[in-house]
N, CA and C of each residue as an Amber inpcrd file, in Angstrom:
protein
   339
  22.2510000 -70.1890000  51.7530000  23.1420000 -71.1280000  51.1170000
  22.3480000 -72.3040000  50.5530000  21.7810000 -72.6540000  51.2080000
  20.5430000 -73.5590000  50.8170000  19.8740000 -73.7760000  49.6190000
  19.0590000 -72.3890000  49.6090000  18.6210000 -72.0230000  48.1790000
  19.5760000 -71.8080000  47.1330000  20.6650000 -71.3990000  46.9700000
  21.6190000 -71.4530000  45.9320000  21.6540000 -72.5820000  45.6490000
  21.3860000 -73.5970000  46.4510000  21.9670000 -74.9460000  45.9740000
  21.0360000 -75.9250000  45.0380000  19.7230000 -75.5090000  46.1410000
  18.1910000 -75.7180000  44.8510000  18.2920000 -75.1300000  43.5460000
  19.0500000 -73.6190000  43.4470000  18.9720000 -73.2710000  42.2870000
  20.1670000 -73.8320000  41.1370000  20.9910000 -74.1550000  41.9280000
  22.0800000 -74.7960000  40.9890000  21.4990000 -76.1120000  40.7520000
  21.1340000 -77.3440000  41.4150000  20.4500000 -78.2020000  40.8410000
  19.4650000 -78.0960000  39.8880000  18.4010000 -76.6940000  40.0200000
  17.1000000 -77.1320000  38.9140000  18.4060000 -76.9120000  37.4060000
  19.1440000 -75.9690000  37.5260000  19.6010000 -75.1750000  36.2580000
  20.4900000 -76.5740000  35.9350000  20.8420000 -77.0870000  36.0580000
  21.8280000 -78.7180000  36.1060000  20.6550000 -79.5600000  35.5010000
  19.5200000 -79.4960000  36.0700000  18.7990000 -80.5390000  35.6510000
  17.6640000 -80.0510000  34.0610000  17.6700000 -78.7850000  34.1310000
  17.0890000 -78.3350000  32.8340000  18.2070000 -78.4830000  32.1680000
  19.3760000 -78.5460000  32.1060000  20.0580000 -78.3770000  31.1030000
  20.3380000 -80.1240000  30.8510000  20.1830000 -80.4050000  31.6240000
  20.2470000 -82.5220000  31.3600000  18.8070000 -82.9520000  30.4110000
  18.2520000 -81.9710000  30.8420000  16.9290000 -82.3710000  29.7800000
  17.3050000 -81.7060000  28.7190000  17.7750000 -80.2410000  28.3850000
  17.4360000 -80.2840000  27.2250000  18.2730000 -81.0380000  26.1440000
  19.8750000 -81.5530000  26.8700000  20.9530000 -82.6640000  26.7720000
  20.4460000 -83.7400000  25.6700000  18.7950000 -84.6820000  26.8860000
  18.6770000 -85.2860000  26.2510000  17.7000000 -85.2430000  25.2070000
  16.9110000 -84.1390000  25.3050000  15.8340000 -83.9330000  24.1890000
  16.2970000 -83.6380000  22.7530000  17.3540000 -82.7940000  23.0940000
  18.4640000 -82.6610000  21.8230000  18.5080000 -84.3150000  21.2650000
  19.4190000 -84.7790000  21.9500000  19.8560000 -86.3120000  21.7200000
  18.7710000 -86.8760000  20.9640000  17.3440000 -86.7760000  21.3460000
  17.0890000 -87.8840000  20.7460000  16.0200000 -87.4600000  19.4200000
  15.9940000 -85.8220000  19.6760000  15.3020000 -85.4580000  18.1980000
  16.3680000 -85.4090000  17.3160000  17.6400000 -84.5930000  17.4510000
  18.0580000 -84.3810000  16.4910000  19.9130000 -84.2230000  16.6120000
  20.5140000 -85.6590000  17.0730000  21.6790000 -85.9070000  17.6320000
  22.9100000 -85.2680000  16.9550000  23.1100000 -84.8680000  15.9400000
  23.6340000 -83.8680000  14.6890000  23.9170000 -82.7960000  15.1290000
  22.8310000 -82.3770000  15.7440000  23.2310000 -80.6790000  16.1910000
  24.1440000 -80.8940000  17.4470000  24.0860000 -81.7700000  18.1590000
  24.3690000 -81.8860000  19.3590000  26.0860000 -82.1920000  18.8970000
  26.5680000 -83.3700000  18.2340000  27.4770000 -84.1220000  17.8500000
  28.6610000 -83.5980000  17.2220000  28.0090000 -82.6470000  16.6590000
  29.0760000 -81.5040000  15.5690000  30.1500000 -80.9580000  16.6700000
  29.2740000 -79.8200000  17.3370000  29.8220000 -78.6400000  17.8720000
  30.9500000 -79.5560000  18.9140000  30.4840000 -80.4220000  19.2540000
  30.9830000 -81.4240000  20.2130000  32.2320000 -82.2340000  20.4130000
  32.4790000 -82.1700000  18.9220000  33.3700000 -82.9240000  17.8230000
  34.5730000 -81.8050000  18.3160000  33.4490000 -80.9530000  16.9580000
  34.7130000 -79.6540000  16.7610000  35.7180000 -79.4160000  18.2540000
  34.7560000 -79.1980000  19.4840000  35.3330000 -79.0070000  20.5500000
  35.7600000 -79.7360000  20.9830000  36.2590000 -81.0910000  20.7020000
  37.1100000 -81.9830000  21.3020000  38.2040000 -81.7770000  20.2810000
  38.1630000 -81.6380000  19.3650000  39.2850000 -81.3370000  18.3420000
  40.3020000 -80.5360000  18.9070000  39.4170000 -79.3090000  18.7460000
  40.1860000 -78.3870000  19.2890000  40.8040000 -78.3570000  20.4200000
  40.4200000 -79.0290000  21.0200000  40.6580000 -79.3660000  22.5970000
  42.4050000 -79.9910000  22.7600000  41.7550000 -80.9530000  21.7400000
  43.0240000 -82.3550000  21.8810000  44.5430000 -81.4700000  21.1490000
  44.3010000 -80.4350000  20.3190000  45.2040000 -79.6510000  19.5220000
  45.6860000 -78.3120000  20.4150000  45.0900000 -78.3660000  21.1430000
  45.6600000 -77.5170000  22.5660000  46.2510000 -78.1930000  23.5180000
  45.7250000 -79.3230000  23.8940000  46.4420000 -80.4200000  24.7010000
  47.8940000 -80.9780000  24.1850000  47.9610000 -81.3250000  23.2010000
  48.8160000 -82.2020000  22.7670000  49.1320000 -81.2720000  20.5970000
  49.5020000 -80.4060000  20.6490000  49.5980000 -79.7630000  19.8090000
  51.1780000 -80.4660000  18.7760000  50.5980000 -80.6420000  17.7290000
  51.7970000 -81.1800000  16.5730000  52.8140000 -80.7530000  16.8350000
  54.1620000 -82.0260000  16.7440000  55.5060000 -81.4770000  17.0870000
  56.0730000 -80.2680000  16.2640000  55.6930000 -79.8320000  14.8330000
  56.3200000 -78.7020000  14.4370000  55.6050000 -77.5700000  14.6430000
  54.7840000 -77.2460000  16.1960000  53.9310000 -76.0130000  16.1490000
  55.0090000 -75.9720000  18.2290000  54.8960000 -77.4030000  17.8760000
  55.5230000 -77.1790000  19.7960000  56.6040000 -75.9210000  19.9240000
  56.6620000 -75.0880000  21.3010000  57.5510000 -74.4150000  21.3280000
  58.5140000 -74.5140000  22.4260000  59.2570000 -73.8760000  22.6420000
  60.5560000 -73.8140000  23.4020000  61.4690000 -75.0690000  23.6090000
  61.3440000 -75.9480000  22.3250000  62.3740000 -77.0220000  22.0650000
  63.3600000 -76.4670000  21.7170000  64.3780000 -77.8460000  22.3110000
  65.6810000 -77.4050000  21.6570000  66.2230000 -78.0280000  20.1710000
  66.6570000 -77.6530000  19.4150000  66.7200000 -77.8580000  17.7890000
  68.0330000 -79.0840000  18.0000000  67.6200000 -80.2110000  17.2300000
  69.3380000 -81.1160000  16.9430000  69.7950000 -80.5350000  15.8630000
  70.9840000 -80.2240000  16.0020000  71.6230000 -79.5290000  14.7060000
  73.1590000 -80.7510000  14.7850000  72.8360000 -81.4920000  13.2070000
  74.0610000 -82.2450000  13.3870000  74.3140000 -83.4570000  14.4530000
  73.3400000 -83.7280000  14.5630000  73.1630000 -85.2640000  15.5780000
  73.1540000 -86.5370000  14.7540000  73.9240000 -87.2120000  15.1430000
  74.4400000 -88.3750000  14.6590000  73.0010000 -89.4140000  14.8840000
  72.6570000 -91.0450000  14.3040000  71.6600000 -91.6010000  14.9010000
  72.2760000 -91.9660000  16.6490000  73.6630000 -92.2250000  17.0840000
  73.4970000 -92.6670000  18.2200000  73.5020000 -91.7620000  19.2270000
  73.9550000 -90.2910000  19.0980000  73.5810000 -89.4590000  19.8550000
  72.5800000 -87.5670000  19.5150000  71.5850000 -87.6840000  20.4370000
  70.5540000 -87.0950000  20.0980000  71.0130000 -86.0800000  21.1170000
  72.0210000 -86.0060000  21.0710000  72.2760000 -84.1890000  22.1720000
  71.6860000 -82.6720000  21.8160000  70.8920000 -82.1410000  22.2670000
  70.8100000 -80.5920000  21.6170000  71.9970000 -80.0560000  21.5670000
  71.8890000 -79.0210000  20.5600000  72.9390000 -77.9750000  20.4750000
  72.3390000 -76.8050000  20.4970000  72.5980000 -76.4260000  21.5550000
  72.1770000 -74.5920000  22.0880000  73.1730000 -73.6540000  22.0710000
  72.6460000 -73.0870000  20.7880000  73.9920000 -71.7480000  20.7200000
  73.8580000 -70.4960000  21.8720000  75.1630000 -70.2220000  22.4070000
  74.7490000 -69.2050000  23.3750000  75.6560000 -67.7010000  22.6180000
  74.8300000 -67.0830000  22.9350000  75.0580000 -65.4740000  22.2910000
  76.5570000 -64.7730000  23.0180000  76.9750000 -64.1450000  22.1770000
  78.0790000 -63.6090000  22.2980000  77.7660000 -62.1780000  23.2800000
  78.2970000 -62.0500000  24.4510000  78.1990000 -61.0560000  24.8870000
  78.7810000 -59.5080000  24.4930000  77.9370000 -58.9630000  24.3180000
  78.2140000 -57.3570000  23.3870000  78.2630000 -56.2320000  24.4080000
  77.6750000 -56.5090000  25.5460000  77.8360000 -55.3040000  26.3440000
  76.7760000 -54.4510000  26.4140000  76.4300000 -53.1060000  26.8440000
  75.3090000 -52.1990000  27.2410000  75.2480000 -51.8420000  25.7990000
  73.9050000 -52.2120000  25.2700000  73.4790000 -51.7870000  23.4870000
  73.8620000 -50.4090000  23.8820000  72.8970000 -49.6550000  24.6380000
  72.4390000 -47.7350000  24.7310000  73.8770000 -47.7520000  24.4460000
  74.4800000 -47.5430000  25.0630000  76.2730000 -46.7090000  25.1700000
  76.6610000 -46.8100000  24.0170000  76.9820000 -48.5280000  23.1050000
  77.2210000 -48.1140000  22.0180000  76.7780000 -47.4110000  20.6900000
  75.4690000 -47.2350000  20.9910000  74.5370000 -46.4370000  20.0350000
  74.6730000 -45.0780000  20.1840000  74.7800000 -44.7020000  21.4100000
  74.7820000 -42.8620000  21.9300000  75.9120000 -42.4180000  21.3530000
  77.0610000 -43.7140000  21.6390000  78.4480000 -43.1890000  21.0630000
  78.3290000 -43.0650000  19.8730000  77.8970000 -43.6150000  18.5520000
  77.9820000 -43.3480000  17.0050000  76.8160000 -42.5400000  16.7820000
  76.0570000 -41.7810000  17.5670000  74.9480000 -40.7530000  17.0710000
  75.4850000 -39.5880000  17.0480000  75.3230000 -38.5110000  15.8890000
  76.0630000 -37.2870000  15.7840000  74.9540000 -36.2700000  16.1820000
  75.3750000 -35.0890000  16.8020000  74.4480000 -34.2800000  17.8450000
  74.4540000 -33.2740000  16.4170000  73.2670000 -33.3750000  15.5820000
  72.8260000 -32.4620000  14.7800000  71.7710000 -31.1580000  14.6500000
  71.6130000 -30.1860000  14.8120000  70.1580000 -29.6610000  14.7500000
  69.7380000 -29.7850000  14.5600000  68.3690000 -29.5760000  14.5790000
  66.9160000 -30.2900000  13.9100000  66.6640000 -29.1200000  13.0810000
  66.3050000 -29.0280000  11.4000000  66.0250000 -27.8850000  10.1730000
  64.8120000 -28.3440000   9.8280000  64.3930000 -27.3470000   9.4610000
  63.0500000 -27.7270000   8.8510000  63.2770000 -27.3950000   7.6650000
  62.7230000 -28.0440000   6.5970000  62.9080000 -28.1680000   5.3200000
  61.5970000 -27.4770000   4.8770000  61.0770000 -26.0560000   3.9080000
  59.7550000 -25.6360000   3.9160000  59.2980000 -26.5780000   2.2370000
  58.3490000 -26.5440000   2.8970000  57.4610000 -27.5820000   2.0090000
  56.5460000 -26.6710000   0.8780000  55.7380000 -27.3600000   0.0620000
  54.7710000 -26.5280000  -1.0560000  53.4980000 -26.5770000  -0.4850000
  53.2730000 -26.8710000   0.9660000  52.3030000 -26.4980000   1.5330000
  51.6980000 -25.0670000   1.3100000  52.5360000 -24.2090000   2.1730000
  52.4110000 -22.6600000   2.3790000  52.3380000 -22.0490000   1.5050000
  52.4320000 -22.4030000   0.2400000  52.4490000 -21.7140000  -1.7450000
  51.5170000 -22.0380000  -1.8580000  51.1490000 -23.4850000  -2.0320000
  49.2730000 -23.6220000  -1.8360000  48.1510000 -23.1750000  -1.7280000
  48.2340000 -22.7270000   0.1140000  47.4840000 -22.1940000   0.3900000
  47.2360000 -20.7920000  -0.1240000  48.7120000 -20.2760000  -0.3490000
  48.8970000 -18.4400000  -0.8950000  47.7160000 -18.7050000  -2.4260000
  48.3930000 -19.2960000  -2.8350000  47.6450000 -19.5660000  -4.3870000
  45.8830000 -19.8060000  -4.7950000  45.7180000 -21.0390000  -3.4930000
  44.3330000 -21.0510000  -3.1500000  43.8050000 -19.5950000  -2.9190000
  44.2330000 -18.8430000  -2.3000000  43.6210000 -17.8770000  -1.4210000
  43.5440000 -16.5690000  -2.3370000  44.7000000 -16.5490000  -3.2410000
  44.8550000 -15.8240000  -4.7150000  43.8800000 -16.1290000  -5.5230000
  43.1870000 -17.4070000  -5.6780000  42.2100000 -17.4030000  -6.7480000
  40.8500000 -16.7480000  -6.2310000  40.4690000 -17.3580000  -4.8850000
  39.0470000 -17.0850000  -4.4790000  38.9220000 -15.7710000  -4.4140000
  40.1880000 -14.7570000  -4.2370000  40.1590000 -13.3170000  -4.4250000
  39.2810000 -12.9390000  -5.8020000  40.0680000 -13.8890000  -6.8870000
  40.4540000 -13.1640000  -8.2010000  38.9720000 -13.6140000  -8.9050000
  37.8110000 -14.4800000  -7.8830000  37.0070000 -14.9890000  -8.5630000
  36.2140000 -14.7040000  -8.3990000
């Protein structure tokens, strides 16, 4: 346990150096990516009100009252049942295609050639 812990410090402390060696040759490279990732960060944190989700919408709110209005769905009952009921029990046909002439025809020339 010991040694894990030496090894997590050196790797902590090479990476503080190369932190600051970055920093002070060439602070740009360092500053960018850094940026970007706080950006992105803060737009995951706190993401623009027209991207927010599972609000509720004011529809028709006056200025003194800001009540949501949540429409609730009309209950229809078991979908399957009413679908099984309007499906008509048809055979399945196969319709023959210009496949099988094709091939006859293909197979007619390479004879004839």
């Amino acid at each position: 346990m010991r040694l894990s812990r030496i090894w997590i410090w050196f790797v902590l402390a090479l990476v503080a150096i190369g932190i600051v060696s970055t920093l002070a040759t060439n602070w740009i490279a360092l500053a960018i990516p850094t940026g970007l990732g706080l950006i992105v960060w803060l737009l995951y944190k706190y993401p623009p009100k027209r991207y927010a989700r599972g609000q509720a919408r004011y529809k028709g709110a006056s200025k003194s009252s800001n009540i949501p209005v949540i429409k609730k769905s009309i209950p229809r009952g078991p979908y399957r049942k009413s679908q099984a009921t309007r499906r008509k029990d048809i055979p399945f046909r196969v319709i023959e295609g210009r496949k099988s002439s094709v091939k006859k025809d293909n197979e007619d020339k390479k004879l004839l050639h």
